[in-house]
N, C-alpha and C positions, 0 to 999 in steps of 0.2 A: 632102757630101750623104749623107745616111742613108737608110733603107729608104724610110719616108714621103714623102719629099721626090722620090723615085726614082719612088715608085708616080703622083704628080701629077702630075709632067711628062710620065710616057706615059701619062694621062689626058688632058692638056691638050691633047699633039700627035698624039693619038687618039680624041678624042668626036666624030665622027663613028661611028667604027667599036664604038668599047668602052664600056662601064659601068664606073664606076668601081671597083665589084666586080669586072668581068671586067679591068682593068689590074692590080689587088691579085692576086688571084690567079695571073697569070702571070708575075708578078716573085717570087711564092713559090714557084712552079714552076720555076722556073728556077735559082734561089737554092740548093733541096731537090735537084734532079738534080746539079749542080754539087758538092755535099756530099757525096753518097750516090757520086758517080763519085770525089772524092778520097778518101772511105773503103775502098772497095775497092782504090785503089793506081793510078787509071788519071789519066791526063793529059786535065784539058781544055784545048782551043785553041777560043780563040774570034779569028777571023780579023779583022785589021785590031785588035784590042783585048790578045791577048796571052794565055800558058797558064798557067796554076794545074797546080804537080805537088805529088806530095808528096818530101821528103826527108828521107833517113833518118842520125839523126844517130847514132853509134855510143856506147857505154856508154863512160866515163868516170871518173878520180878528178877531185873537184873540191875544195874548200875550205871549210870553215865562215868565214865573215868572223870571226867574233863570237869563237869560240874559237881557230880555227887548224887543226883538226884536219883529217887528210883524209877525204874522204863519196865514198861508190862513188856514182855518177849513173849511172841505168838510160837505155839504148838510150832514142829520144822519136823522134817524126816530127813535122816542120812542114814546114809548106805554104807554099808558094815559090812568086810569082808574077812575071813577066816580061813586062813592056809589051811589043808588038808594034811593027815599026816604025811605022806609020803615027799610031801613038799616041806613040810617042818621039819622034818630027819634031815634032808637032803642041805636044806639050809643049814641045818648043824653039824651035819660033817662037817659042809664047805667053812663055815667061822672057824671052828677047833682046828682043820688044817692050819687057818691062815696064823691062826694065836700062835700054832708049835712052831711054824714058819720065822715067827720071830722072836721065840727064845733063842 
């Protein structure tokens, strides 16, 4: 699922209450804070769905493939996310269905 596809569906399960401008908008607000919170270094948990941190990977030698040679690698930070349990369960039913599916 992509942004688009994201914004429809809480349009669909939301015209009653939203515009589809006002669904667009709060999937980019939310998107934006979530960003703007792992830039500054802070953890989000979103409950029942799981936490976005960031982490920090330390400076390193690493390897040219092509030549051999060894290349200093600068300190980097990525963003490491962690399914909640209620979303790990959920995702293990849905597999175990599909497996018995095709026995």
């Amino acid at each position: 699922m992509n942004r688009a596809e994201l914004i429809d569906r809480l349009w669909e399960a939301n015209r009653h209450l939203l515009t589809r401008r006002d669904a667009e908008a709060t999937v980019i607000a939310v998107f934006n804070e979530i960003a703007a919170a792992l830039s500054r270094g802070d953890r989000v948990e979103l409950r029942g769905f799981g936490v976005f941190s960031v982490r920090k990977l330390d400076a390193r030698t690493g390897r040219d493939p092509r030549t051999g040679q060894h290349v200093a690698v600068s300190e980097k930070h990525r963003t490491h996310f962690k399914a909640g349990k209620p979303l790990h369960e959920r995702l293990q039913k849905q597999i175990n269905a599909e497996a018995a599916r095709e026995l």
